[in-house]
Structures are given as structure tokens and as C-alpha cells.
C-alpha positions as CSV (number, residue, x, y, z in Angstrom):
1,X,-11.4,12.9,12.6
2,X,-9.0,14.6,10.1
3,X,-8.9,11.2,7.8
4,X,-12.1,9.4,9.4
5,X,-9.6,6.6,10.4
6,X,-8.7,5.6,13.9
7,X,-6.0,7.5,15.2
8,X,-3.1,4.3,14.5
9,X,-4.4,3.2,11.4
10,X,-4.9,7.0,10.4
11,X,-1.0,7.8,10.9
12,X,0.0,4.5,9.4
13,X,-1.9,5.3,6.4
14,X,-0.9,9.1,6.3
15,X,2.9,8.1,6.0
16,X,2.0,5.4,3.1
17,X,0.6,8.0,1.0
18,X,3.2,10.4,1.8
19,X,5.7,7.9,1.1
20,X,4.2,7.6,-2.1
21,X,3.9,11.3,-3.0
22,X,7.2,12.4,-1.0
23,X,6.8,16.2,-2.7
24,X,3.2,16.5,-1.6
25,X,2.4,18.6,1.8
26,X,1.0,17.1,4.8
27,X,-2.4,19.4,4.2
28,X,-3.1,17.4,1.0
29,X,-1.9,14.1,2.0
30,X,-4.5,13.9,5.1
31,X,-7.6,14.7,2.8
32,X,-6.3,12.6,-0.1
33,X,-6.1,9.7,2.9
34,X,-9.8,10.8,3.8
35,X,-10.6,10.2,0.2
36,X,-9.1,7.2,0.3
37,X,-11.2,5.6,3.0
38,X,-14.3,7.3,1.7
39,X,-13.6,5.8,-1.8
40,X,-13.4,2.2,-0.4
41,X,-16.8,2.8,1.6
42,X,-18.3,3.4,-1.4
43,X,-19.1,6.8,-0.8
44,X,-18.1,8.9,-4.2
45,X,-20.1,12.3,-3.0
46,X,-17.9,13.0,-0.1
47,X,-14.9,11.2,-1.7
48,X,-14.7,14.1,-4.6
49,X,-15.3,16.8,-1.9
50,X,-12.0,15.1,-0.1
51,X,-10.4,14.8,-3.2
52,X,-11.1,19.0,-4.1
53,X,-9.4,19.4,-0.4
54,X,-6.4,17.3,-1.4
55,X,-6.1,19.3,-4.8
56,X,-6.4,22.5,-3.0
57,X,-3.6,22.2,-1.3
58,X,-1.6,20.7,-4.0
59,X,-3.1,21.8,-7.2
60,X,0.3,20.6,-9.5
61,X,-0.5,16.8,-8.8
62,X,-2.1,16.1,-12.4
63,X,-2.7,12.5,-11.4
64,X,-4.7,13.5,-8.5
65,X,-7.1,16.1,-10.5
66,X,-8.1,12.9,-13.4
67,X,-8.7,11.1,-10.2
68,X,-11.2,13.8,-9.3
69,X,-12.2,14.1,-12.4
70,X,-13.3,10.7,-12.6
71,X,-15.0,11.0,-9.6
72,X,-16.9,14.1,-10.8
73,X,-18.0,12.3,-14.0
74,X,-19.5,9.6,-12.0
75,X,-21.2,12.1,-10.1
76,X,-22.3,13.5,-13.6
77,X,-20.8,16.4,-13.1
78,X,-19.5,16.4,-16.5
79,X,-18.9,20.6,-16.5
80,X,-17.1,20.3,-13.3
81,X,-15.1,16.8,-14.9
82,X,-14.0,18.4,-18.0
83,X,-12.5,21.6,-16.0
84,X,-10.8,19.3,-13.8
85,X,-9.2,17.2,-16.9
86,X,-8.2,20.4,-18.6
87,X,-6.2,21.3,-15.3
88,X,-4.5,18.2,-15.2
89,X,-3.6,18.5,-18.9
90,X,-2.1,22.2,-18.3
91,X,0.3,20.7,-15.8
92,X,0.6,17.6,-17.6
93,X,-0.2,17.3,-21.3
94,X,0.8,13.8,-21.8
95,X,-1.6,12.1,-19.2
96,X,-4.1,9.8,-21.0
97,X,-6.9,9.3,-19.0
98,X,-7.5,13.1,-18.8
99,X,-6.7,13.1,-22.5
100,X,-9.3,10.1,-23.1
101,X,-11.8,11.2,-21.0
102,X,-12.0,14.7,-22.1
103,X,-12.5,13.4,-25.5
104,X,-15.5,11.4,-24.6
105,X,-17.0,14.2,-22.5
106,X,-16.5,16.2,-25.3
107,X,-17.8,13.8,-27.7
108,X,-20.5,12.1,-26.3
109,X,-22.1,14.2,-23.2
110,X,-21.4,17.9,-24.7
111,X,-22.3,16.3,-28.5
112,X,-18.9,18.1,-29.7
113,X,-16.9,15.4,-31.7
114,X,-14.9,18.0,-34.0
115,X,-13.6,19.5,-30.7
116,X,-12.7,16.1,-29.1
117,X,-11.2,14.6,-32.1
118,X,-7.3,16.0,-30.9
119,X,-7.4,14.8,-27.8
120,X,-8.7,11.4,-28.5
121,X,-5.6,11.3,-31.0
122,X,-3.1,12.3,-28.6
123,X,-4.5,10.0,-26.3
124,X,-4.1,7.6,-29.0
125,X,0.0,8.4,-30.0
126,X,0.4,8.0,-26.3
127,X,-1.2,4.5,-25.8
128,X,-1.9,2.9,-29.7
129,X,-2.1,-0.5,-27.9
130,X,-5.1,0.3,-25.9
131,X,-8.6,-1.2,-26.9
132,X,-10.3,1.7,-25.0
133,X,-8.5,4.3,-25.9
134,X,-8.8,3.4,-29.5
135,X,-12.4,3.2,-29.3
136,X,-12.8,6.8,-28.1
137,X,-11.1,7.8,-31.5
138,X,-13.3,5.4,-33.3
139,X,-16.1,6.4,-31.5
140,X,-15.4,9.9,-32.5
141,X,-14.7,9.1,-35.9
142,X,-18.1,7.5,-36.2
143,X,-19.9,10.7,-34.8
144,X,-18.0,12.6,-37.7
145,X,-19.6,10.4,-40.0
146,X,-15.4,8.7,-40.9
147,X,-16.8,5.4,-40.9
148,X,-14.3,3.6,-42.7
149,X,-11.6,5.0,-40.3
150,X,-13.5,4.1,-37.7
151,X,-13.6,0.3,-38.9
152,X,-9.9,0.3,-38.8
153,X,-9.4,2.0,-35.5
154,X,-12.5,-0.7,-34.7
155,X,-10.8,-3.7,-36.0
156,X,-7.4,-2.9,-33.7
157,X,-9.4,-2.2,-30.8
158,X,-11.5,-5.6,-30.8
159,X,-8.1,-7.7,-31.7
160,X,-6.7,-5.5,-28.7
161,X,-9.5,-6.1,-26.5
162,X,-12.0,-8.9,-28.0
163,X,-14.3,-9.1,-24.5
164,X,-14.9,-5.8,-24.1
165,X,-18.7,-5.6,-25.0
166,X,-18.9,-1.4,-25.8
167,X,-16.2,-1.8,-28.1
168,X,-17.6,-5.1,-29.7
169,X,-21.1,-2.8,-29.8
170,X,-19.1,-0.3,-31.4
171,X,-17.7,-2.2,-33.6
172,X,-21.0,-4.1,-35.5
173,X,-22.7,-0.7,-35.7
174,X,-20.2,0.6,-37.4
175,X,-19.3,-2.6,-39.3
176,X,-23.4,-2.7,-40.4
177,X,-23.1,0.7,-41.7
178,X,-20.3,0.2,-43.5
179,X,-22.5,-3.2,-45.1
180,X,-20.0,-5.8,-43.4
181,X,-22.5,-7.8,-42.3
182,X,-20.0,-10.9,-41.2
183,X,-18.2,-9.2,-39.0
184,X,-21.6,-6.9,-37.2
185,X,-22.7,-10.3,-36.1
């Protein structure tokens, strides 16, 4: 009941995940295995409320707070998301999905691109090979009206990434507002 999987599969998949996570106590390894299971059934609700167990009872585990971050931002619980980024990013500053996605929550759901600005470009020093995380910057850099910064960030992110449709979207709008026309299309 504990982990919502039967009993053999349920201790099989406890010690997997604790293999994985060998400083983690037993109380947060069970819901994080709940989570788990809930996560490949599809169901995200009760997954998060897992997840906020698992946290609970290990509330250093930055990789384990962006992961309920996430799932509160697909939940549109961007408040809740953002608090839960900021966590992981006290306990660890360097991880770059909290960094990215506290830059677009910023950015594009709060409307606040001046505050998310540093934390798209940390995200960026961390990971300047990434086609998403470059976007977010260039994103940002759009929203500040640094168009022509934009276009560059733009031009590595679509070499980086060139099937990516947001980016490519990105990209021609803020190619046409910059007039170049040939490379919007």
C-alpha cells in the first residue's frame, strides 16, 4: 500500500531507488517509489503529492525538488513551482533545470524578465551548448526589447537544435523584427 506496488515488485523497486540514492532515508525512498509508479500511470496530481512526501523527509535532495517542481508547473502551479526551484537552488546553485525553469516562470508566467534575466544566464555559463537553455535567455532578451542579442543567442540555439519548432518560432519573430526577412522564413 505504502508504494501502490505489489508487495515483491514493491521491495524490488524500493532497493533500486535506494541503491541509487544510498544517503537518502527509507521514509523518502518509499514515497519517491510511489511517485514513481504514479508518474508512469500518468497520474501527475497524486505523483507531486508523493513527490512533497519524498521531499519531506529529505528536503537536501535538490534533484528531487526540480523534479517536483516540474511536476507543479504542469499542474500550473507556477507559485508553488517557483518556491520549489528556489529550494533546490539554495541547496544547489548550479542545477540547471531549476535555474532554466525559474527563468521562464519568471519571465513568461509572472511577466518579470529583468528578474529572470540572471538565472537564465547562469543557466546559460552552465550548459552554452544547449538549444533550450539558450532560448530561455533569448527569450528573455526579446521580452527586454535586446533584440539583436537575442538574434545571436537565436542563431546558436537553432544551429544547436535546428528541429526544435519553439526555438525556430522564436527565432523568425525575432529575426522579422530585426528586418531579416531570409532567415524569419
Amino acid at each position: 500500500p505504502a508504494t501502490g506496488l505489489p508487495a515483491f515488485f514493491s521491495e524490488r523497486r524500493i532497493a533500486a531507488v535506494a541503491a541509487a540514492n544510498r544517503d537518502v532515508p527509507r521514509a523518502s525512498i518509499v514515497p519517491m517509489v510511489r511517485a514513481i509508479g504514479l508518474l508512469e500511470r500518468g497520474d501527475k496530481s497524486a505523483a507531486a503529492q508523493a513527490l512533497t512526501e519524498a521531499v519531506e523527509a529529505a528536503p537536501r535532495l535538490a534533484n528531487w525538488l526540480t523534479t517536483l517542481g516540474e511536476l507543479q508547473q504542469q499542474a500550473d502551479d507556477h507559485t508553488g513551482a517557483l518556491k520549489t526551484y528556489q529550494r533546490a537552488l539554495k541547496i544547489r546553485p548550479d542545477t540547471l533545470i531549476a535555474l532554466n525553469n525559474v527563468a521562464y516562470v519568471l519571465a513568461l508566467v509572472l511577466e518579470k524578465p529583468a528578474e529572470a534575466k540572471p538565472y537564465a544566464e547562469r543557466a546559460v555559463a552552465l550548459a552554452p551548448r544547449s538549444g533550450a537553455i539558450l532560448d530561455t535567455l533569448a527569450w528573455i532578451e526579446h521580452l527586454l526589447g535586446n533584440d539583436e542579442r537575442a538574434a545571436q543567442l537565436l542563431d546558436d540555439a537553432v544551429r544547436l537544435t535546428p528541429k526544435q519548432a519553439e526555438i525556430r518560432l522564436h527565432a523568425a519573430i525575432v529575426y522579422a523584427g530585426l528586418n531579416r526577412w531570409n532567415e524569419a522564413d
